[in-house]
N, CA, C and O of each residue as an XYZ file, in Angstrom:
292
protein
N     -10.098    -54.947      8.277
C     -10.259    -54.327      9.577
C     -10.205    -52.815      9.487
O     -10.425    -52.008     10.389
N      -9.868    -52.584      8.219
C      -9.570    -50.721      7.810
C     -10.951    -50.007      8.308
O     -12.018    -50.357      7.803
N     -10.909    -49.145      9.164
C     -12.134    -48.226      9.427
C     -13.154    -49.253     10.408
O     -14.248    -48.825     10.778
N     -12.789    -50.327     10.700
C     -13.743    -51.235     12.027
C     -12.715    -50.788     13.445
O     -13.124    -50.283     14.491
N     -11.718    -51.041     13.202
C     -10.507    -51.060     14.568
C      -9.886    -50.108     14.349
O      -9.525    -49.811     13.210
N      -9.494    -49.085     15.890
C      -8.624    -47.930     15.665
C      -7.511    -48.369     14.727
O      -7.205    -49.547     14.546
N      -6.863    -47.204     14.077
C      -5.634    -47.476     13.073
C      -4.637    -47.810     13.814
O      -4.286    -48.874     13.304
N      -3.716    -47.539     14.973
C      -3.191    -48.003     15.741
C      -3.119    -49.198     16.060
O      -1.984    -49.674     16.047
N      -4.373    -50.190     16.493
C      -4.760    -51.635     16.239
C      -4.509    -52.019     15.712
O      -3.848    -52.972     16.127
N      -4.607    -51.926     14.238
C      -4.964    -52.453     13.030
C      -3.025    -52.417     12.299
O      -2.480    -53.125     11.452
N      -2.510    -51.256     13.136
C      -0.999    -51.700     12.292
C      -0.159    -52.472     13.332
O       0.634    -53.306     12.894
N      -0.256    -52.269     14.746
C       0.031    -53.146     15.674
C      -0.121    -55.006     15.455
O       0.778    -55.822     15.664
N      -1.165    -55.222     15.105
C      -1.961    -56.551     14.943
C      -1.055    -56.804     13.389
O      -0.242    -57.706     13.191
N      -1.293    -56.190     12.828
C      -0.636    -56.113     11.273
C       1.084    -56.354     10.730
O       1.654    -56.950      9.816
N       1.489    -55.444     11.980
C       2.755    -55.609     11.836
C       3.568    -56.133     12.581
O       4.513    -56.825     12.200
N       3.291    -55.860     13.742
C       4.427    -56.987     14.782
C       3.512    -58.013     15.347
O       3.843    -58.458     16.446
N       2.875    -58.282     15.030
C       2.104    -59.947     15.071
C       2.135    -60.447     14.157
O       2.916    -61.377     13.958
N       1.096    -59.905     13.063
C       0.658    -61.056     11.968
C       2.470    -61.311     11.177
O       3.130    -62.348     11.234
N       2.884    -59.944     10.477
C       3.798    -60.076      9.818
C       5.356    -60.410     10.447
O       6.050    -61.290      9.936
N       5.756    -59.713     11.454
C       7.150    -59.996     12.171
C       7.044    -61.230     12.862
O       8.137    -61.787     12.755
N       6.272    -61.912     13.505
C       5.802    -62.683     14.092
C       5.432    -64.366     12.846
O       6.000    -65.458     12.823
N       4.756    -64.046     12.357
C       4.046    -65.274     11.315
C       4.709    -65.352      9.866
O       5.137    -66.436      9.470
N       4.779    -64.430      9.227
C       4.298    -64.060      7.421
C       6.186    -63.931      7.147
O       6.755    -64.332      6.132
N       6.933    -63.208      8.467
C       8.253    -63.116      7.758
C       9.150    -64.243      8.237
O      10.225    -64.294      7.640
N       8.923    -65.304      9.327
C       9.440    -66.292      8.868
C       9.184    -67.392      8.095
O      10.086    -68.178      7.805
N       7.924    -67.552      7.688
C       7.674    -67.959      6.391
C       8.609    -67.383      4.961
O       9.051    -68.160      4.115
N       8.771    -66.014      4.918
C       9.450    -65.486      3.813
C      10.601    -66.050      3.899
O      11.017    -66.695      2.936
N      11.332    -65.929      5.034
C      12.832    -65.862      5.365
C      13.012    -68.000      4.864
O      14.186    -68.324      4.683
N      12.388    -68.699      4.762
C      12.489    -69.857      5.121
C      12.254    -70.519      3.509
O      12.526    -71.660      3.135
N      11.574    -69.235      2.608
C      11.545    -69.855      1.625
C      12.499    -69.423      0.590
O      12.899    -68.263      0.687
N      13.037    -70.304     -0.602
C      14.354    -70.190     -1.267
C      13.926    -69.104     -2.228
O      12.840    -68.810     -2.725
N      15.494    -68.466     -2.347
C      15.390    -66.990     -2.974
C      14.872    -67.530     -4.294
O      15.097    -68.696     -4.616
N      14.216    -66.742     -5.022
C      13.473    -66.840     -6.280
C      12.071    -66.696     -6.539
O      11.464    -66.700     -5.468
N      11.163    -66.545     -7.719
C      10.351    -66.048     -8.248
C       9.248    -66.403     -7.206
O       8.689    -65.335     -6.960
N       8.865    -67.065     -6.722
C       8.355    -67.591     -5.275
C       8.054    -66.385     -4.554
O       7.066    -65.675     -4.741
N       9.099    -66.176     -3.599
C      10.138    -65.490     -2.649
C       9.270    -63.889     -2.976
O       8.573    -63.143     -2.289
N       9.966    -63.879     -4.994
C       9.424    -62.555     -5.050
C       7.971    -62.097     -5.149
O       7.595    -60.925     -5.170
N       7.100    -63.347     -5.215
C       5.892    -63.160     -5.479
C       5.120    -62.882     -4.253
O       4.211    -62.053     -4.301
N       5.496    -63.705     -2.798
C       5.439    -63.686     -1.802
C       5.576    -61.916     -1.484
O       4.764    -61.003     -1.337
N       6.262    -61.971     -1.481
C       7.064    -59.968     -1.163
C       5.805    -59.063     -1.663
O       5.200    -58.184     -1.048
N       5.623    -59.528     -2.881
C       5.037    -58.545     -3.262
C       3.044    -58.412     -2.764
O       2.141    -57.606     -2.986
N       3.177    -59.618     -2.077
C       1.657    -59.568     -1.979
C       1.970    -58.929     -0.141
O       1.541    -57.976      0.511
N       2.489    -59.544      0.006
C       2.522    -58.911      1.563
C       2.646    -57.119      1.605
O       1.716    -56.467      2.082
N       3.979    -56.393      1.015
C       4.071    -55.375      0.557
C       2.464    -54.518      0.199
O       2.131    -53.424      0.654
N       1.659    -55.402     -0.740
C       0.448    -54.516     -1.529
C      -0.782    -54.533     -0.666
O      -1.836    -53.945     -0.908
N      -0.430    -55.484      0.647
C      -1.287    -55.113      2.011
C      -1.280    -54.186      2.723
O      -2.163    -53.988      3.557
N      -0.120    -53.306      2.509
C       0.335    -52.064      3.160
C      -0.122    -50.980      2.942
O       0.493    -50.498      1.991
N      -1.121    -50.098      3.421
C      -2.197    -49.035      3.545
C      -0.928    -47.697      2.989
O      -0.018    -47.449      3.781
N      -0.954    -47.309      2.305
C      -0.303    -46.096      1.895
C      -0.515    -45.141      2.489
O       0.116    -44.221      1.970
N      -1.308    -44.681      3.679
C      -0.923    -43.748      4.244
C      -0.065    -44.054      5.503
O       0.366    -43.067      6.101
N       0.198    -45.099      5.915
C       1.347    -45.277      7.228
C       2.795    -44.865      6.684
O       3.833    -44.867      7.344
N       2.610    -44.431      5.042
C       4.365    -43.684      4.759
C       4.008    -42.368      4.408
O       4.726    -42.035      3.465
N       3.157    -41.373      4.757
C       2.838    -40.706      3.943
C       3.583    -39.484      4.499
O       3.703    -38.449      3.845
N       4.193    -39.689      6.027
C       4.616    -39.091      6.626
C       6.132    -38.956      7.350
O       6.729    -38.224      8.140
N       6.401    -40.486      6.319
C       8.363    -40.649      6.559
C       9.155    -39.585      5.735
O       8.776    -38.807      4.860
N      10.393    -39.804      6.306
C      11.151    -38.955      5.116
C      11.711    -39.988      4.032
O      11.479    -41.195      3.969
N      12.333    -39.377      3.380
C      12.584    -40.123      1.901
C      14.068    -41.142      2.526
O      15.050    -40.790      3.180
N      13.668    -42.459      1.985
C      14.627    -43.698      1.893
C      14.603    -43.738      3.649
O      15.717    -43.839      4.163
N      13.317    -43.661      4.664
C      13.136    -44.104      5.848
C      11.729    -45.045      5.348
O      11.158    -45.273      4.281
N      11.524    -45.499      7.048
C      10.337    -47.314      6.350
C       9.903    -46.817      8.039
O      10.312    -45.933      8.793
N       9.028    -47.730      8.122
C       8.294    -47.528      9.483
C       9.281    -48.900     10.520
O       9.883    -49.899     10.129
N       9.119    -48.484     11.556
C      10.567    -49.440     12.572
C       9.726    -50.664     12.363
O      10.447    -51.590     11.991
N       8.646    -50.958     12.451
C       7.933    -52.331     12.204
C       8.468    -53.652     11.225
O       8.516    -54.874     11.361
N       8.893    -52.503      9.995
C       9.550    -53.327      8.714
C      10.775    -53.636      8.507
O      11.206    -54.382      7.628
N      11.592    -52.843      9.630
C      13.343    -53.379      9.036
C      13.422    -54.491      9.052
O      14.227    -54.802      8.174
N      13.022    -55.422      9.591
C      13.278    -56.958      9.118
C      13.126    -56.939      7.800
O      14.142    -56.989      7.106
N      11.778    -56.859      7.159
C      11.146    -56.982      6.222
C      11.763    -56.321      5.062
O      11.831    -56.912      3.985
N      12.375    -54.716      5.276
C      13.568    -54.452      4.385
C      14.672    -54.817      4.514
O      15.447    -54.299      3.711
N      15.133    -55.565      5.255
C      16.482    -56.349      5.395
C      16.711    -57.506      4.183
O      17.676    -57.600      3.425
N      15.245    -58.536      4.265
C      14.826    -58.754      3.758
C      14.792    -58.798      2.291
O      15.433    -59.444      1.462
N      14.329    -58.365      2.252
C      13.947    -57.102      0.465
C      15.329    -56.968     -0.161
O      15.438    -57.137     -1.375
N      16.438    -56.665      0.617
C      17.650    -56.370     -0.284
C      18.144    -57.432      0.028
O      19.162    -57.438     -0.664
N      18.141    -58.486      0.675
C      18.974    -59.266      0.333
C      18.752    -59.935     -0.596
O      19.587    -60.753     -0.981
């Protein structure tokens, strides 16, 4: 959808639908391990690198604290 739908759209739809909504209770539901981490990491490498390009250092976008909650546990 990158460059079809405003960017706004596209992280809206992306992040508090598809992912907070669908993709992270799937994560949350499956047992910790190589799985789990493989899962993480594909969801993670969907993430457009410029929506951090503009945080400060060891901040995340408010969309993801689940998702880094997540991550460290």
């Amino acid at each position: 959808w990158d460059g079809i739908v405003q960017e706004d759209t596209v992280r809206d739809l992306g992040l508090s639908k598809l992912l907070n909504r669908y993709l992270l209770l799937n994560l949350l539901n499956t047992p910790p391990g190589p799985d789990n981490i493989e899962k993480c990491k594909k969801v993670v490498a969907c993430l457009p690198e410029r929506w951090f390009h503009d945080l400060k250092s060891g901040s995340t976008l408010p969309e993801l604290l689940n998702l880094c909650k997540h991550l460290l546990q």
